[in-house]
Chimera marker file (.cmm) of the C-alpha trace (Angstrom):
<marker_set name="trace">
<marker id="1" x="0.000" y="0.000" z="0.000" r="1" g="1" b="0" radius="0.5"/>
<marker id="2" x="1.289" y="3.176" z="-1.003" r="1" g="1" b="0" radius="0.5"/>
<marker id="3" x="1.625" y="5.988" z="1.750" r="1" g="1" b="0" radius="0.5"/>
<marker id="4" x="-0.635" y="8.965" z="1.806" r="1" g="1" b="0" radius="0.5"/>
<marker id="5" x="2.442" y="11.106" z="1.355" r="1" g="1" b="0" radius="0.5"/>
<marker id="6" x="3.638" y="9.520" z="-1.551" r="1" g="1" b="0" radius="0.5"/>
<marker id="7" x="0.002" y="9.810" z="-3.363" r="1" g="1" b="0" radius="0.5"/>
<marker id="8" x="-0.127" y="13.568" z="-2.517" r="1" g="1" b="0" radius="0.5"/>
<marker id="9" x="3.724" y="14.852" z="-2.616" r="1" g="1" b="0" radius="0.5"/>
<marker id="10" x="4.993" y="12.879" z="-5.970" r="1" g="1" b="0" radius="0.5"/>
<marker id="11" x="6.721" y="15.502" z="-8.503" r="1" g="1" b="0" radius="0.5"/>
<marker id="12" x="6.761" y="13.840" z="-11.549" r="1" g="1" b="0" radius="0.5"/>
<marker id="13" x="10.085" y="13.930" z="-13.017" r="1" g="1" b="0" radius="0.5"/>
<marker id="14" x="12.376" y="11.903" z="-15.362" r="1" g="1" b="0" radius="0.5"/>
<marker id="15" x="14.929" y="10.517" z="-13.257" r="1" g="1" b="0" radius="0.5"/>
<marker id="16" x="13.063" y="7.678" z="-12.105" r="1" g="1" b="0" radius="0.5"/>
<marker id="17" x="11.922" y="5.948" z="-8.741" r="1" g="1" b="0" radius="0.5"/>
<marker id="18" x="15.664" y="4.753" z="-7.487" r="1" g="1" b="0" radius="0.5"/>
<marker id="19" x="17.070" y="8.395" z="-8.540" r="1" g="1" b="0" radius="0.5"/>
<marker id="20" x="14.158" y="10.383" z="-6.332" r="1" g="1" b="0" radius="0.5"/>
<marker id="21" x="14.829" y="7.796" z="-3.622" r="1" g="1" b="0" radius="0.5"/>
<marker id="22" x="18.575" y="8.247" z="-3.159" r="1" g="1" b="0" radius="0.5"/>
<marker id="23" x="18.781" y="11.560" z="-4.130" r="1" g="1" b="0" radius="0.5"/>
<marker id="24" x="15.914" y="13.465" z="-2.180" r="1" g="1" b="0" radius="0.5"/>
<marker id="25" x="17.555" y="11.117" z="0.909" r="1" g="1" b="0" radius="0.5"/>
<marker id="26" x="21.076" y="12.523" z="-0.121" r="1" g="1" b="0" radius="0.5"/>
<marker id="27" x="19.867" y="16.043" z="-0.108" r="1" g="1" b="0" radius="0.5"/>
<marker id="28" x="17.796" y="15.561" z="2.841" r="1" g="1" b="0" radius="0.5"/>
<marker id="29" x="20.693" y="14.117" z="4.715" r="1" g="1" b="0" radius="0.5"/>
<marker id="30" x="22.303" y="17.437" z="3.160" r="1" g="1" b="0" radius="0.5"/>
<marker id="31" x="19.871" y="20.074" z="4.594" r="1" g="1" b="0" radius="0.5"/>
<marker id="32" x="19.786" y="18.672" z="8.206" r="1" g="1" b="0" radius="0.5"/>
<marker id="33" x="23.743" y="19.160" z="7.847" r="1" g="1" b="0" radius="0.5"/>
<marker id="34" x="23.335" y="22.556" z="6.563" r="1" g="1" b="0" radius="0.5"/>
<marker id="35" x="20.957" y="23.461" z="9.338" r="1" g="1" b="0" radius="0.5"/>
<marker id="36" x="23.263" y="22.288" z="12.163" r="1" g="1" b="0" radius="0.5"/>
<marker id="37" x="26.309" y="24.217" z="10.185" r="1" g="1" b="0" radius="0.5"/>
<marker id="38" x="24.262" y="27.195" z="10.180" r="1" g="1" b="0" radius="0.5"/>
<marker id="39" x="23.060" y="27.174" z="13.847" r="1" g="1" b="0" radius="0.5"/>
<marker id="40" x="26.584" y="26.335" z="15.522" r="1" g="1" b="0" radius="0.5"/>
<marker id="41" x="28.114" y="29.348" z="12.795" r="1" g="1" b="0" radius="0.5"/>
<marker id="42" x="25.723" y="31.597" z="14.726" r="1" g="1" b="0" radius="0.5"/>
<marker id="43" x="26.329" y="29.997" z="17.974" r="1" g="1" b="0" radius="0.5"/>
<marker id="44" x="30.021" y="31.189" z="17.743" r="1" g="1" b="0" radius="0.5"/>
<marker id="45" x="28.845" y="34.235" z="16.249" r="1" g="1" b="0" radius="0.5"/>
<marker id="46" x="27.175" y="35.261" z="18.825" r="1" g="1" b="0" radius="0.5"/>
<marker id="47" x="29.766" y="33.839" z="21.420" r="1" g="1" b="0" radius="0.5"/>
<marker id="48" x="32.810" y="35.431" z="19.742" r="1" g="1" b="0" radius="0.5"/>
<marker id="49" x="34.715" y="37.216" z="22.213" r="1" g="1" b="0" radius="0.5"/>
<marker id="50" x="38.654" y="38.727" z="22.725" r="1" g="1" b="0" radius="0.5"/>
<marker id="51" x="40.572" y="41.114" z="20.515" r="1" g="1" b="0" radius="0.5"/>
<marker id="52" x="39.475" y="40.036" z="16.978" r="1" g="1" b="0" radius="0.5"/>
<marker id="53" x="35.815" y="40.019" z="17.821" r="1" g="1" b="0" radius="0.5"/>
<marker id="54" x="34.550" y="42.428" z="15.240" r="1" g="1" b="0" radius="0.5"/>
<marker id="55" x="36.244" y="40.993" z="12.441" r="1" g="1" b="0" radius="0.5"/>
<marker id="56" x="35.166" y="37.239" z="13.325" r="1" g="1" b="0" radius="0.5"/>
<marker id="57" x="32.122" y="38.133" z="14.436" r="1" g="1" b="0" radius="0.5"/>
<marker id="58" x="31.385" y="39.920" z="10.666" r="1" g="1" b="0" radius="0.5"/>
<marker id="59" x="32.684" y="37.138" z="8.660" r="1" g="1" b="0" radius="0.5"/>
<marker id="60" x="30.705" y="34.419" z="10.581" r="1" g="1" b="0" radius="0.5"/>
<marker id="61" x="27.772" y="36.944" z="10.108" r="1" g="1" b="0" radius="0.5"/>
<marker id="62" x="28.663" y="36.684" z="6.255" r="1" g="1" b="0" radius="0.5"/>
<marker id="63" x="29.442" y="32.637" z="6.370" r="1" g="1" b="0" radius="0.5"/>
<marker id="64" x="26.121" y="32.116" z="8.186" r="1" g="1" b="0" radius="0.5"/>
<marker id="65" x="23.992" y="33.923" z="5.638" r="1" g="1" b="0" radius="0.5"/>
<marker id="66" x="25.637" y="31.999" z="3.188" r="1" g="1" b="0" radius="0.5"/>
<marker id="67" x="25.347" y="28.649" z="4.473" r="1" g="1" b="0" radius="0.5"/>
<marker id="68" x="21.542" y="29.540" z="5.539" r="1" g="1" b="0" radius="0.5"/>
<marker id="69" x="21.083" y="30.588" z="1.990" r="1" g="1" b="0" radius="0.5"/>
<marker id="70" x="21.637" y="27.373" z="0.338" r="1" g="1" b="0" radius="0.5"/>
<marker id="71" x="18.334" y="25.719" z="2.537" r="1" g="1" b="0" radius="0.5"/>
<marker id="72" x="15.678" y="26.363" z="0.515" r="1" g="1" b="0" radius="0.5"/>
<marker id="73" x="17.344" y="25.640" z="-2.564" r="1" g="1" b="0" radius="0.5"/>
<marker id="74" x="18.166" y="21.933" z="-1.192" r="1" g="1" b="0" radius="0.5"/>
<marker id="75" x="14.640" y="21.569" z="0.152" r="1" g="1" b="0" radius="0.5"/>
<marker id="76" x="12.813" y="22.343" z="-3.224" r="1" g="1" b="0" radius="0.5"/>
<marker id="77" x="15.261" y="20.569" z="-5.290" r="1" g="1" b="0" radius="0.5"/>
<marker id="78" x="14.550" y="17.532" z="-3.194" r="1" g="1" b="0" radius="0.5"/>
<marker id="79" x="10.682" y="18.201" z="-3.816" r="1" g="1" b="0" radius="0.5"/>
<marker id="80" x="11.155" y="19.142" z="-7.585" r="1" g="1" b="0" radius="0.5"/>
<marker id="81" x="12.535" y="15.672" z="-8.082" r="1" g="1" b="0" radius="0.5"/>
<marker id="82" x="9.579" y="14.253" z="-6.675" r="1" g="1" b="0" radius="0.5"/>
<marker id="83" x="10.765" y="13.109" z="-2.852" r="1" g="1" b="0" radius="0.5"/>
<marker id="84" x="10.482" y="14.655" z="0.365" r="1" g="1" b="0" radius="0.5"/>
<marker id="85" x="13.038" y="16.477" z="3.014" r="1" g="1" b="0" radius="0.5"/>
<marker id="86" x="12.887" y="17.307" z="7.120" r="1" g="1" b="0" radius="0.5"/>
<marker id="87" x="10.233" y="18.708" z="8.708" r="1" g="1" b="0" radius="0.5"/>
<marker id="88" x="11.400" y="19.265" z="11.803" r="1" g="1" b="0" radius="0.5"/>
<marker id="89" x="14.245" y="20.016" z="14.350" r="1" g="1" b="0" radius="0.5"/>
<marker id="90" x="13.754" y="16.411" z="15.686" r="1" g="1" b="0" radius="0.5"/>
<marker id="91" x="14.655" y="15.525" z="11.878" r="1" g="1" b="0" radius="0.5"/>
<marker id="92" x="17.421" y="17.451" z="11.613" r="1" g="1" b="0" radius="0.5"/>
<marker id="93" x="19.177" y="15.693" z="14.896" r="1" g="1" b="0" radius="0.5"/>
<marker id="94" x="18.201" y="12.039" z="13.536" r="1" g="1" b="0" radius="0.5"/>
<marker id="95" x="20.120" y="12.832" z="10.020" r="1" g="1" b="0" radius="0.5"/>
<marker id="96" x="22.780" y="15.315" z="10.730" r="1" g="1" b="0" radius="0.5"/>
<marker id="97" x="26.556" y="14.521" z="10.962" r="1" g="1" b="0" radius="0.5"/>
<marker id="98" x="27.803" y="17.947" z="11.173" r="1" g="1" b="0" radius="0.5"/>
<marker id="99" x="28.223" y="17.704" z="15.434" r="1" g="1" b="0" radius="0.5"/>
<marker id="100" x="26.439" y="20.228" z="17.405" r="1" g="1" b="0" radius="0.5"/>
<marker id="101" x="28.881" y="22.397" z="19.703" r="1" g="1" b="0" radius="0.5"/>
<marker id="102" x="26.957" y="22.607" z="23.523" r="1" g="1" b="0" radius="0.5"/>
<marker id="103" x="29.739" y="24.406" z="25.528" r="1" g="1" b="0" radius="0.5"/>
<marker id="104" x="29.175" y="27.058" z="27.347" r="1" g="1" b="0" radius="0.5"/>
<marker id="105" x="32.812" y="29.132" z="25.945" r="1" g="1" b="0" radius="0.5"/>
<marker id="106" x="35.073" y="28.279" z="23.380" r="1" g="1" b="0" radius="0.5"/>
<marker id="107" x="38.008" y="29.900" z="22.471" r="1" g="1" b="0" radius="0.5"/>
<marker id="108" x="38.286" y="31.853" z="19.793" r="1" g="1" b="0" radius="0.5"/>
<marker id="109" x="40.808" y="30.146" z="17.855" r="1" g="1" b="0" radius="0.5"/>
<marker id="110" x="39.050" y="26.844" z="18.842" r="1" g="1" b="0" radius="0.5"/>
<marker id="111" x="36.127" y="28.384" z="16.862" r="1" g="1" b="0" radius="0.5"/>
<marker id="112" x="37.269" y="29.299" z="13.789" r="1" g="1" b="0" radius="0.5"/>
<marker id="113" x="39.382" y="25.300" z="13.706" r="1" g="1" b="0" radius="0.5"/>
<marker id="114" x="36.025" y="23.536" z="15.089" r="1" g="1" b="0" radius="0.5"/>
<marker id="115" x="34.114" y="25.288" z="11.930" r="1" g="1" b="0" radius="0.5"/>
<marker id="116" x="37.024" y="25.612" z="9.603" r="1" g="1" b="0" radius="0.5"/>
<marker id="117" x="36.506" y="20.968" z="10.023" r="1" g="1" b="0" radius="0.5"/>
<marker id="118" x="32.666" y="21.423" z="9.856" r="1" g="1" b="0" radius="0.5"/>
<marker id="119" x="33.566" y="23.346" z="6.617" r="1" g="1" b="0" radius="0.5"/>
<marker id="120" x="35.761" y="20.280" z="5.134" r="1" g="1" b="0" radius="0.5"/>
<marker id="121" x="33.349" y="17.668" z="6.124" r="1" g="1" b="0" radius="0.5"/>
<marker id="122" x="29.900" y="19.827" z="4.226" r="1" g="1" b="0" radius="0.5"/>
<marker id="123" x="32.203" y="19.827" z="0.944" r="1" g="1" b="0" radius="0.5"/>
<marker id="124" x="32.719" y="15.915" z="1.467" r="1" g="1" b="0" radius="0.5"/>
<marker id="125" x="29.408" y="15.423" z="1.743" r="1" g="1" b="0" radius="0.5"/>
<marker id="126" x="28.384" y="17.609" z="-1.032" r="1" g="1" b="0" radius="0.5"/>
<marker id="127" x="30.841" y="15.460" z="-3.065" r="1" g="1" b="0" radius="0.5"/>
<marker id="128" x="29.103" y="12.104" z="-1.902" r="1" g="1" b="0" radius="0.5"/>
<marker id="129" x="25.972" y="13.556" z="-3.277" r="1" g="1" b="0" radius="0.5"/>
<marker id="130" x="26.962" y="15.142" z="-6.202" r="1" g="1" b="0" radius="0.5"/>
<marker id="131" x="28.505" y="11.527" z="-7.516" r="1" g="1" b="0" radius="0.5"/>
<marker id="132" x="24.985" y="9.582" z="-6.895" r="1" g="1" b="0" radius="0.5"/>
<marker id="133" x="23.409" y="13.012" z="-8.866" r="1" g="1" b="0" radius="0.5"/>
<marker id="134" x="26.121" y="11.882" z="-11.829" r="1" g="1" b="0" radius="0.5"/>
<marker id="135" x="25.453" y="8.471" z="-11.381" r="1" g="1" b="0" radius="0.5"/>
<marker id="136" x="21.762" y="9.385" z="-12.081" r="1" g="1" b="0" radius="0.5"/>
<marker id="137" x="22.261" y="11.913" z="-14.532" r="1" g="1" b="0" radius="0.5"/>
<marker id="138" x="20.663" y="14.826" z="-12.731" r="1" g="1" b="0" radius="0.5"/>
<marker id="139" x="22.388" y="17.344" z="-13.939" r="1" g="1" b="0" radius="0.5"/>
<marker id="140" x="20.102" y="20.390" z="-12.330" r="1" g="1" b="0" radius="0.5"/>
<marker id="141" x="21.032" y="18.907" z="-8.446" r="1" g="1" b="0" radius="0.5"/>
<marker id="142" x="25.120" y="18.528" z="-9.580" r="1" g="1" b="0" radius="0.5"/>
<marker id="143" x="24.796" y="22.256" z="-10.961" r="1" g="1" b="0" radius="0.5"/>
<marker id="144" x="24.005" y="23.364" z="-7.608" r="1" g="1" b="0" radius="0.5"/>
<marker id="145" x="26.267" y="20.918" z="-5.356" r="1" g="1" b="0" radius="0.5"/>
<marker id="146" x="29.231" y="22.472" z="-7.576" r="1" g="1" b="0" radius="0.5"/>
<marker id="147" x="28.337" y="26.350" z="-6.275" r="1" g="1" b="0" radius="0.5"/>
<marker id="148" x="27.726" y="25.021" z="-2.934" r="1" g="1" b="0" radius="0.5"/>
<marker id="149" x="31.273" y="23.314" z="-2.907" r="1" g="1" b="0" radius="0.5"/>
<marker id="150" x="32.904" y="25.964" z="-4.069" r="1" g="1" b="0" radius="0.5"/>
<marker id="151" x="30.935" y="28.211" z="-1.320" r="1" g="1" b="0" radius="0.5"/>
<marker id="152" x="31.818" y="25.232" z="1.014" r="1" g="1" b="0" radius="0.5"/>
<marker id="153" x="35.697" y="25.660" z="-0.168" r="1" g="1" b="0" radius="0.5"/>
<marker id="154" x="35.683" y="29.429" z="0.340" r="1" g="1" b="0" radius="0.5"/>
<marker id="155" x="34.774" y="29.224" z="3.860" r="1" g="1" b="0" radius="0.5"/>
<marker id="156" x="37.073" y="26.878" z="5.277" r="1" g="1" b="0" radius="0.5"/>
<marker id="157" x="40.241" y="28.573" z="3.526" r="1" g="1" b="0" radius="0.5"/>
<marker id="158" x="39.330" y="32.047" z="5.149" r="1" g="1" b="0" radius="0.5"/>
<marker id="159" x="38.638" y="29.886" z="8.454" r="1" g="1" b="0" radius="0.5"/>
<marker id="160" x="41.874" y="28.378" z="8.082" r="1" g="1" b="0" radius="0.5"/>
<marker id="161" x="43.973" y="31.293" z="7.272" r="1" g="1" b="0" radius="0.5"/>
<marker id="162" x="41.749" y="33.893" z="9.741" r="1" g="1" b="0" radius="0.5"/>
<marker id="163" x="42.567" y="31.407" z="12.580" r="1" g="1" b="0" radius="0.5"/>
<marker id="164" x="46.928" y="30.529" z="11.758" r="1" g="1" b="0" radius="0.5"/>
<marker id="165" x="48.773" y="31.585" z="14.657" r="1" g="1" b="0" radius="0.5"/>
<marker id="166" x="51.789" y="34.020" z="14.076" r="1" g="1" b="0" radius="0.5"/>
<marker id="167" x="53.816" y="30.394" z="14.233" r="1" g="1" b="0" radius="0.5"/>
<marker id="168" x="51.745" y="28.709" z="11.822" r="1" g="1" b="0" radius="0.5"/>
<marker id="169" x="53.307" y="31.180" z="9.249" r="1" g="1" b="0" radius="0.5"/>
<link id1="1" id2="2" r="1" g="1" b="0" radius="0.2"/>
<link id1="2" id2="3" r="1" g="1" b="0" radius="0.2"/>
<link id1="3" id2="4" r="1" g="1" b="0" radius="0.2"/>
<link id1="4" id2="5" r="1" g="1" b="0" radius="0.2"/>
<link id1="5" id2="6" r="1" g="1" b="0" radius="0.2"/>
<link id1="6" id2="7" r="1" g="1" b="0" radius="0.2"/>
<link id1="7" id2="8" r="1" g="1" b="0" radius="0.2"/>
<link id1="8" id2="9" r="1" g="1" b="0" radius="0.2"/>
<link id1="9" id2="10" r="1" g="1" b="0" radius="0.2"/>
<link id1="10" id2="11" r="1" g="1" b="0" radius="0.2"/>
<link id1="11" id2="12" r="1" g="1" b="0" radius="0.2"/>
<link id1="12" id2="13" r="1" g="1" b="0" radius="0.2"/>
<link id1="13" id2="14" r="1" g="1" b="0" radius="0.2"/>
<link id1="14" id2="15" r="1" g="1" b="0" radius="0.2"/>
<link id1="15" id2="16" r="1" g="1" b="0" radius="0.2"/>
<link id1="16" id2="17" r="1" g="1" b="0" radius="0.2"/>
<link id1="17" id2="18" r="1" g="1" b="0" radius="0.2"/>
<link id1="18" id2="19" r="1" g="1" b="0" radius="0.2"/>
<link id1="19" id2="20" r="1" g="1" b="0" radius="0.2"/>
<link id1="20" id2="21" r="1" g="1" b="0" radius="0.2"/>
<link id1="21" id2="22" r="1" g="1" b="0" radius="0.2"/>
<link id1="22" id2="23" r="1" g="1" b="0" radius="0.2"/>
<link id1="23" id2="24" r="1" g="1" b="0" radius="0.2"/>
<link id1="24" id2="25" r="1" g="1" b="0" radius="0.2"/>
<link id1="25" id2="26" r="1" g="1" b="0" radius="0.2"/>
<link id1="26" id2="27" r="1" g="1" b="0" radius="0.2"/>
<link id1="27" id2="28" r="1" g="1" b="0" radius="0.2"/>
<link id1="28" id2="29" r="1" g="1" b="0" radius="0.2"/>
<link id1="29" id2="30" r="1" g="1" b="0" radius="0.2"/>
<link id1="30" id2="31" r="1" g="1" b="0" radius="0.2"/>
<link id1="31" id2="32" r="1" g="1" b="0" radius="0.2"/>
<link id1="32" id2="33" r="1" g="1" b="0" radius="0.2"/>
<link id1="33" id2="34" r="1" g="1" b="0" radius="0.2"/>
<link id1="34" id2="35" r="1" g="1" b="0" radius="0.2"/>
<link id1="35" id2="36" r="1" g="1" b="0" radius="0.2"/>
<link id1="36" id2="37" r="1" g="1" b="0" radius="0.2"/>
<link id1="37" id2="38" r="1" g="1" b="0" radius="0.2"/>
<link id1="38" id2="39" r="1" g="1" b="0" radius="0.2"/>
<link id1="39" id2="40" r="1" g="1" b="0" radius="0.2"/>
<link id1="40" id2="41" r="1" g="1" b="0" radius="0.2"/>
<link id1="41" id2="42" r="1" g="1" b="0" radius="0.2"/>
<link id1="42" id2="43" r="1" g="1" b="0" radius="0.2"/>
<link id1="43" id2="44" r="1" g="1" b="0" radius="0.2"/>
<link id1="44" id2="45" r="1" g="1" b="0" radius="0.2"/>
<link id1="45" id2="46" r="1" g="1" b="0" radius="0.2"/>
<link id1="46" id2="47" r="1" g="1" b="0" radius="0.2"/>
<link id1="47" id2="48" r="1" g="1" b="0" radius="0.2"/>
<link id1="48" id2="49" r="1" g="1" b="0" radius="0.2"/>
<link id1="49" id2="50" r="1" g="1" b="0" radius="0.2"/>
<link id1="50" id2="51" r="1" g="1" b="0" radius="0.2"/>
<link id1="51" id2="52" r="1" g="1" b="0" radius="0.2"/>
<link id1="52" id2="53" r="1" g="1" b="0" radius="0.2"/>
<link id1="53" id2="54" r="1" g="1" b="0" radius="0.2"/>
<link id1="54" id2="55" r="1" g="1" b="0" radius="0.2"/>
<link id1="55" id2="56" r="1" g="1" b="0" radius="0.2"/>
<link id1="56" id2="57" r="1" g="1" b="0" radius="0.2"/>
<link id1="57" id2="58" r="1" g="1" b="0" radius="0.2"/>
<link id1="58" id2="59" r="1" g="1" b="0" radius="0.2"/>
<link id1="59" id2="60" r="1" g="1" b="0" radius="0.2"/>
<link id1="60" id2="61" r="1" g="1" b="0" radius="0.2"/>
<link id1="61" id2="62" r="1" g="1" b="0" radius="0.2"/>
<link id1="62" id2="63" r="1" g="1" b="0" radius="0.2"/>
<link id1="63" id2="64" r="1" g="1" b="0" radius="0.2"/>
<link id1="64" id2="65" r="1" g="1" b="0" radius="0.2"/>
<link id1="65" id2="66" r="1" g="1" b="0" radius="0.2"/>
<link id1="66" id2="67" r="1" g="1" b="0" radius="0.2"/>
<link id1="67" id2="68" r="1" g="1" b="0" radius="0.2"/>
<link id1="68" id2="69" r="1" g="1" b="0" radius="0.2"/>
<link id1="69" id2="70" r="1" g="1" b="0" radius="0.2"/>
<link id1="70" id2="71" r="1" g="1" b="0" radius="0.2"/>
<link id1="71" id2="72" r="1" g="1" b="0" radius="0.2"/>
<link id1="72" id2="73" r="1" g="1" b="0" radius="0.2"/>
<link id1="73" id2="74" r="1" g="1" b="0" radius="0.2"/>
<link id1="74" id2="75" r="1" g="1" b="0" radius="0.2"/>
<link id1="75" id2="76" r="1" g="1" b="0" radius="0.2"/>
<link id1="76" id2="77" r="1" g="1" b="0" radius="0.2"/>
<link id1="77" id2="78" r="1" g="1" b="0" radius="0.2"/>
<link id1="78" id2="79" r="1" g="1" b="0" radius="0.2"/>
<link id1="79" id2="80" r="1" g="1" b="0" radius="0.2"/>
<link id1="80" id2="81" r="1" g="1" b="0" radius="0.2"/>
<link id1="81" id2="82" r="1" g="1" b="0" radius="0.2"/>
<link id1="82" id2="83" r="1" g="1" b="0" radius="0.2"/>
<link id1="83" id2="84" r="1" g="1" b="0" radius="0.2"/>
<link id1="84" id2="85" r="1" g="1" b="0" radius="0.2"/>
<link id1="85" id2="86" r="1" g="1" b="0" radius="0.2"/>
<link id1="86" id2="87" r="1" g="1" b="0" radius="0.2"/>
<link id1="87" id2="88" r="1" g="1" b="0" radius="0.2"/>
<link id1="88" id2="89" r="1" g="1" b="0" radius="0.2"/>
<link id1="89" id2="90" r="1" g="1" b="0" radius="0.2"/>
<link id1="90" id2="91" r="1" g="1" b="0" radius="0.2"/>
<link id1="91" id2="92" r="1" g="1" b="0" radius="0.2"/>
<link id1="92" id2="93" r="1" g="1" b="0" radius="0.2"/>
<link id1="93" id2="94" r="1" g="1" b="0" radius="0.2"/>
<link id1="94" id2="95" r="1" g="1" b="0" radius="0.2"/>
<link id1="95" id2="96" r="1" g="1" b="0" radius="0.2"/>
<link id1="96" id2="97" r="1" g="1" b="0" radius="0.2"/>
<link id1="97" id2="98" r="1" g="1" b="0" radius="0.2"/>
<link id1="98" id2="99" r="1" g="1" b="0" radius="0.2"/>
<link id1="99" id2="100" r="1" g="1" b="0" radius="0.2"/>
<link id1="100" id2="101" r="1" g="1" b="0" radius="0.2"/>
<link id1="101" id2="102" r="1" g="1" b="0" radius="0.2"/>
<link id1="102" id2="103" r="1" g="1" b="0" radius="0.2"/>
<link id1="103" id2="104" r="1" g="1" b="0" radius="0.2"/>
<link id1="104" id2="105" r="1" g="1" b="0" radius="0.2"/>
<link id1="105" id2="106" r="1" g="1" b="0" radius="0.2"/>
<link id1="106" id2="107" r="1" g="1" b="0" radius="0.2"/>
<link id1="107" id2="108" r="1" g="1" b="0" radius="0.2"/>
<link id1="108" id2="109" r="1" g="1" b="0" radius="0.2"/>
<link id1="109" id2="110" r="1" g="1" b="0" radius="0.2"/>
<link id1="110" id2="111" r="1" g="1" b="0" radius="0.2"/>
<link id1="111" id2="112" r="1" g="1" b="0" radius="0.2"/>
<link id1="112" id2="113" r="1" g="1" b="0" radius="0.2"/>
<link id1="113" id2="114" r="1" g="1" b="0" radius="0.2"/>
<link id1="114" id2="115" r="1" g="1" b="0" radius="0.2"/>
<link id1="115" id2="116" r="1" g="1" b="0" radius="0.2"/>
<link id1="116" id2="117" r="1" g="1" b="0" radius="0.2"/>
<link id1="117" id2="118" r="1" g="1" b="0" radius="0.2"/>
<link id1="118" id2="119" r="1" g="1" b="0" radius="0.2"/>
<link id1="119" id2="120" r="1" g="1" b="0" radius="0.2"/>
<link id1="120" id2="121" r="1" g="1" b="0" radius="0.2"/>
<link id1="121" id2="122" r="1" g="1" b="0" radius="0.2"/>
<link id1="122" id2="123" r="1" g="1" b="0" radius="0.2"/>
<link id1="123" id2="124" r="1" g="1" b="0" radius="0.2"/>
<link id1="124" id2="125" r="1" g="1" b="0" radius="0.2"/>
<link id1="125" id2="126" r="1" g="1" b="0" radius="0.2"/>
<link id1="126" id2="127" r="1" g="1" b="0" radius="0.2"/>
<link id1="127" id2="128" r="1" g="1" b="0" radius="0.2"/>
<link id1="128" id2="129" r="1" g="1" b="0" radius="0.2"/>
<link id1="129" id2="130" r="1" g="1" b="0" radius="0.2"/>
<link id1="130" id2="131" r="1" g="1" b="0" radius="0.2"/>
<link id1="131" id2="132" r="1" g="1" b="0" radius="0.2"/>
<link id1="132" id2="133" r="1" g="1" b="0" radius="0.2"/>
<link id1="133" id2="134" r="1" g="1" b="0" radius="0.2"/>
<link id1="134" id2="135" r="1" g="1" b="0" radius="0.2"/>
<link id1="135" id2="136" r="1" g="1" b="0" radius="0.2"/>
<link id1="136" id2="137" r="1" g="1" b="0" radius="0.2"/>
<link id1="137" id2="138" r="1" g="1" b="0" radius="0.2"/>
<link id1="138" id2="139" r="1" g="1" b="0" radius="0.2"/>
<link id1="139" id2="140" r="1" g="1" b="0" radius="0.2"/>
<link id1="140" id2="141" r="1" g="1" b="0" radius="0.2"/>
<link id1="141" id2="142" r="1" g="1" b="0" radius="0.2"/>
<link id1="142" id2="143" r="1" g="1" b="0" radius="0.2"/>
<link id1="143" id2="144" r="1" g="1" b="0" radius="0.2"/>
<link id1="144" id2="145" r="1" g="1" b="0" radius="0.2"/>
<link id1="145" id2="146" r="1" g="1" b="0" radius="0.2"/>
<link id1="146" id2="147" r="1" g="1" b="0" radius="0.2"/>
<link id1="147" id2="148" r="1" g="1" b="0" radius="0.2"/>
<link id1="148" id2="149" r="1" g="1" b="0" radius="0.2"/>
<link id1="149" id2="150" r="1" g="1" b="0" radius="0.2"/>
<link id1="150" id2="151" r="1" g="1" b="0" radius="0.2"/>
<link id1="151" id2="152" r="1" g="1" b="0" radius="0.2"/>
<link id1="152" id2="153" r="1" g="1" b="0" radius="0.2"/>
<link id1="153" id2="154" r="1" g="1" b="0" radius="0.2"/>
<link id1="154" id2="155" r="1" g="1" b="0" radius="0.2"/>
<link id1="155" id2="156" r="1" g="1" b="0" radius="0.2"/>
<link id1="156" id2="157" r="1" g="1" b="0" radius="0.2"/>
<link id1="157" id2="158" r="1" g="1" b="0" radius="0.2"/>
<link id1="158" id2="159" r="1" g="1" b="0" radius="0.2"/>
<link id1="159" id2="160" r="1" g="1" b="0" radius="0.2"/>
<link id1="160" id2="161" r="1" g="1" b="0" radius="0.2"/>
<link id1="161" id2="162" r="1" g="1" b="0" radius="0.2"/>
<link id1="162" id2="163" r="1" g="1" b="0" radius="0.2"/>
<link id1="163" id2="164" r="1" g="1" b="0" radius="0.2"/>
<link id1="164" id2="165" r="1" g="1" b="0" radius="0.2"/>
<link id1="165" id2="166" r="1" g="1" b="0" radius="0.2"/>
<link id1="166" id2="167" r="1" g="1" b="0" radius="0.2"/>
<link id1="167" id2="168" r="1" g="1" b="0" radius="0.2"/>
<link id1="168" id2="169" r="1" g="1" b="0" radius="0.2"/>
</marker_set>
């Protein structure tokens, strides 16, 4: 028996039942990572502190509007392809990889590493997906992983050099 979702949320599209599965799941998968990326880049955002606070504080402003950016895209390409994404925070914490950051302060430099990693790990996974979107031939999704890697890219290089020490150099 079909579920009631499936009779009232189907797209139709070309790419087929196995490509909507594994790709709506891959961007899904995607979104709750983006979510938890976005909340623990305003988390330190809002905890930066010491003597480079405006500076980090404006650029993970800027990285946080970017990375918030990219959510509704990932949700309605998910739902132009004919599947389904999160609906919830509950969601989100089931699918997410991207760890959640609970402390109550962490360092500055600690920050800018902890998300500078976060960073690396979104472009892996935007990788991931973008080979099952080649393997399926959709074309539209890969167009979009490639800006959001590059995006993804950006960020961790001016995490990485924003947080080298004097030493580091």
């Amino acid at each position: 028996m079909k579920r009631v979702a499936d009779r009232y949320l189907a797209t139709p599209t070309d790419l087929g039942a196995d490509a909507t599965r594994d790709i709506a799941a891959g961007l899904s998968a995607l979104l709750a990572d983006v979510f938890a990326l976005y909340l623990k880049t305003k988390n330190f955002h809002w905890h930066m502190s010491g003597p480079h606070f405006r500076d980090y504080h404006l650029m993970l402003d800027e990285q946080s509007d970017q990375i918030f950016a990219m959510t509704d895209a990932i949700a309605e390409r998910a739902r132009k392809i004919g599947g389904s994404t999160i609906r919830s925070i509950s969601h989100i914490a089931g699918q997410q990889r991207i760890l959640d950051n609970n402390a109550e302060y962490v360092e500055p430099q600690d920050m800018l590493a902890e998300l500078q990693g976060d960073n690396k790990q979104l472009v892996a996974e935007l990788r991931r997906v973008h080979e099952l979107c080649d393997e399926y031939k959709d074309v539209a999704t890969a167009s979009l992983i490639e800006v959001w890697i590059d995006e993804g890219e950006r960020r961790s290089w001016f995490l990485y050099e924003t947080g080298r020490s004097s030493q580091q150099r």
